[in-house]
C-alpha positions in Angstrom: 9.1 17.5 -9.3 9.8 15.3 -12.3 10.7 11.4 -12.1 14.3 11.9 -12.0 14.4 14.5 -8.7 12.1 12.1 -7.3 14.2 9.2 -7.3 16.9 10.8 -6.0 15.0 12.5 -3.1 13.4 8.6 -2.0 17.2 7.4 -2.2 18.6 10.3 0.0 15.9 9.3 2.2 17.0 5.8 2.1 20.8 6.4 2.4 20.1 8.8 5.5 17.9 6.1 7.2 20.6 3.8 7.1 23.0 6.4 9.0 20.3 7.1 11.7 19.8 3.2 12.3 23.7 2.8 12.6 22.9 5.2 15.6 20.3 3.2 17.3 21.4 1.6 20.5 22.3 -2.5 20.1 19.5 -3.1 22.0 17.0 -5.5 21.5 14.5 -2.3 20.7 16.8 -0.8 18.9 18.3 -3.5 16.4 14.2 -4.4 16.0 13.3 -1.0 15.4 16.4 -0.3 13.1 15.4 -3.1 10.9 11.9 -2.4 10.5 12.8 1.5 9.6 15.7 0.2 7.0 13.6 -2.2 5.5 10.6 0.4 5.2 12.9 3.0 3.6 15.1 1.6 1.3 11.6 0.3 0.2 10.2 3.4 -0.5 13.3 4.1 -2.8 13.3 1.0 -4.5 9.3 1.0 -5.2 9.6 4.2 -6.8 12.0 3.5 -8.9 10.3 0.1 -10.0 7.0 2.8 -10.3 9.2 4.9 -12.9 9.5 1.5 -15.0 5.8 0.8 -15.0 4.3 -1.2 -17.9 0.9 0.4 -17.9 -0.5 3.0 -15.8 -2.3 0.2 -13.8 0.9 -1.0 -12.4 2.4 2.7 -12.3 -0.3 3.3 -9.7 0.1 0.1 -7.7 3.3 0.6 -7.5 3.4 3.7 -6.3 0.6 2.7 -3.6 3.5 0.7 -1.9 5.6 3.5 -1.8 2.9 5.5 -0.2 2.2 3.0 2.5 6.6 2.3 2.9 6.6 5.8 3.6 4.0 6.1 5.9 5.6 3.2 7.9 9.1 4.8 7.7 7.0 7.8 9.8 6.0 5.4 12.0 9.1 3.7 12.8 10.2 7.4 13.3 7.4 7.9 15.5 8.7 4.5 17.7 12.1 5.5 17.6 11.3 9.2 18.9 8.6 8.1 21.2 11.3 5.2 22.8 13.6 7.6 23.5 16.1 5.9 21.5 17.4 9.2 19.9 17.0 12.5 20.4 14.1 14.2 19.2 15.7 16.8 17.1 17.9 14.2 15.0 14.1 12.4 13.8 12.7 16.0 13.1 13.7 16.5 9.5 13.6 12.7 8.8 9.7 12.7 10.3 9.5 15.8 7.8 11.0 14.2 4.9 8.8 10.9 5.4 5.6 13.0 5.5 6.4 15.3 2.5 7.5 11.7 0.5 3.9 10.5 1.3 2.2 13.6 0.2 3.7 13.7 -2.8 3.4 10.0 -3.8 -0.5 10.5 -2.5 -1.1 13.4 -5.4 0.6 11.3 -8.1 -1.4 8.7 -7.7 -4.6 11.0 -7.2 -3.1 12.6 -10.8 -2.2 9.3 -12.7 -6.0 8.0 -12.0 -7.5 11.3 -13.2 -5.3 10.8 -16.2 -7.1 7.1 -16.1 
């Protein structure tokens, strides 16, 4: 998957994030929860695009170590959500999916771009 594909799968992932918090009850769980899973994922978007203009490979890596660990806290919030009972199951599945394939990916760029060191 090539730079380009990339940042337009993160800000899919963002864009869809921000429908599924529209979704969450107004709660007091559920506005917390909804901010810390909108903040976390239009993170992981904008990080990754901030990698793509990276000065040196230093800060190409760096960067894209935030977008592995925005990623891995989107899952989590997923995880919270799901695990409150805030939404249905099946309506986190393919976002839990997408959150862990996202951190996979970033996890053997960065493995690549240090071997490339």
């Amino acid at each position: 998957m090539d730079k380009v594909e990339m940042q337009a799968r993160t800000k899919v992932f963002a864009l869809r994030i921000l429908k599924l918090s529209e979704a969450l009850p107004h709660t007091v769980s559920g506005r917390t929860l909804a901010g810390q899973i909108v903040r976390s994922a239009t993170s992981v978007a904008a990080n990754y695009r901030a990698a793509c203009r990276a000065r040196s490979k230093a800060d190409f890596i760096a960067k894209l170590g935030i977008v592995e660990e925005e990623s891995d806290e989107s899952q989590f919030w997923l995880e919270m959500i799901d695990e409150a009972g805030l939404l249905p199951s099946e309506r986190l599945e393919a976002l839990k999916k997408e959150a862990d394939e996202l951190t996979a990916i970033v996890v053997s760029s960065i493995k690549t771009a240090k071997r490339g060191r």
